[in-house]
C-alpha positions as CSV (number, residue, x, y, z in Angstrom):
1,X,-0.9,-21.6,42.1
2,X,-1.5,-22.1,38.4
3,X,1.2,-21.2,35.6
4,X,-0.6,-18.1,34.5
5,X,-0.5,-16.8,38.7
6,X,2.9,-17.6,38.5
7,X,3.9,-15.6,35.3
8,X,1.9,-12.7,36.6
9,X,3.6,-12.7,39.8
10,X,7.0,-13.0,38.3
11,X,6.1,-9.5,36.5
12,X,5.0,-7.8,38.9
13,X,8.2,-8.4,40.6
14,X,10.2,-7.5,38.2
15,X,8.3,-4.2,37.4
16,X,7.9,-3.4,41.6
17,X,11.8,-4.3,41.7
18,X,13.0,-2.0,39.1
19,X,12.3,1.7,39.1
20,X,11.0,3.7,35.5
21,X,13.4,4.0,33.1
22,X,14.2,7.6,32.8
23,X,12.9,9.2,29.3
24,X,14.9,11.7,27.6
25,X,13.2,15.2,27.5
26,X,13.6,15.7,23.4
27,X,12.0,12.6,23.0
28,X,8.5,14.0,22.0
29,X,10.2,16.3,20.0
30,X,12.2,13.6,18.0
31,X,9.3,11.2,18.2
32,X,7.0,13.8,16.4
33,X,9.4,15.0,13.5
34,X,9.7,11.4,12.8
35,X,6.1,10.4,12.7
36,X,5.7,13.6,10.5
37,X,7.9,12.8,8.3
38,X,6.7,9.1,7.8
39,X,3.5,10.5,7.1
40,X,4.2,13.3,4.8
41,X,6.3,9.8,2.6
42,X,2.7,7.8,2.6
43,X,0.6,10.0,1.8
44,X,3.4,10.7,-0.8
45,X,3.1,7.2,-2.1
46,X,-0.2,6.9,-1.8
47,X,-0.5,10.4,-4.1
48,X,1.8,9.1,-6.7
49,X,0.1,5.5,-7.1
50,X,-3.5,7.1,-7.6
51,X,-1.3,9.4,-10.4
52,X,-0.1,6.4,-12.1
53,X,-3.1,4.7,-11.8
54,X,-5.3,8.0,-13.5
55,X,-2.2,8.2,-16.1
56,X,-2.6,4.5,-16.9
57,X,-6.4,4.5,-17.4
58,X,-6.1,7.6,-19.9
59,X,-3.4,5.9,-21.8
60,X,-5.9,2.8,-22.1
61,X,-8.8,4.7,-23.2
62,X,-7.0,6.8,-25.8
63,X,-5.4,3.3,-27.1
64,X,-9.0,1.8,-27.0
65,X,-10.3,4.5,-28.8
66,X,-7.5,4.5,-31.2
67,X,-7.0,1.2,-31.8
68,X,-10.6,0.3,-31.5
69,X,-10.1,-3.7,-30.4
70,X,-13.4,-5.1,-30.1
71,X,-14.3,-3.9,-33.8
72,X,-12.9,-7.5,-36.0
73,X,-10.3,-6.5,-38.3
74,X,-11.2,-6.6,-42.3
75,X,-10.5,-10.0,-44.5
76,X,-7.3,-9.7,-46.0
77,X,-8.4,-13.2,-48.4
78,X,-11.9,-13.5,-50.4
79,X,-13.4,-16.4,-49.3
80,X,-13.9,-19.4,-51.7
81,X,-16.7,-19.4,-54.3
82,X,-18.3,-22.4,-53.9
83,X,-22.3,-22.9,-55.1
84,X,-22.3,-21.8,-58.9
């Protein structure tokens, strides 16, 4: 008898020995209201992070717009006259 024959015959014992747990009858009930409410708080989260995600790409395309970064800011010194 191999280790893994042995294990499997150990549990079966033990699940032929013991009878079923008994299950409350509000369990359902109280495992449904639960799951609910977990799901209502993801889909929750998950709303709010695509709002801060649309609210953080308007901000950057107003500031890009405003600001206008890729345009290179004017020369605030002449350059030197050299060559006359």
């Amino acid at each position: 008898m191999s280790l893994q024959e042995r294990k499997e015959a150990t549990v079966r014992a033990v699940l032929d020995a013991a009878p079923p747990p008994a299950v409350p009858n509000e369990l359902c009930a109280e495992a449904m209201r639960r799951g609910g409410r977990a799901l209502w708080r993801r889909r929750a989260a998950w709303r709010l992070l695509w709002l801060v995600l649309a609210v953080a790409a308007v901000v950057f395309l107003v500031w890009a717009a405003t600001a206008r970064p890729w345009v290179e800011p004017p020369s605030e010194t002449t350059p030197p006259l050299t060559g006359w």
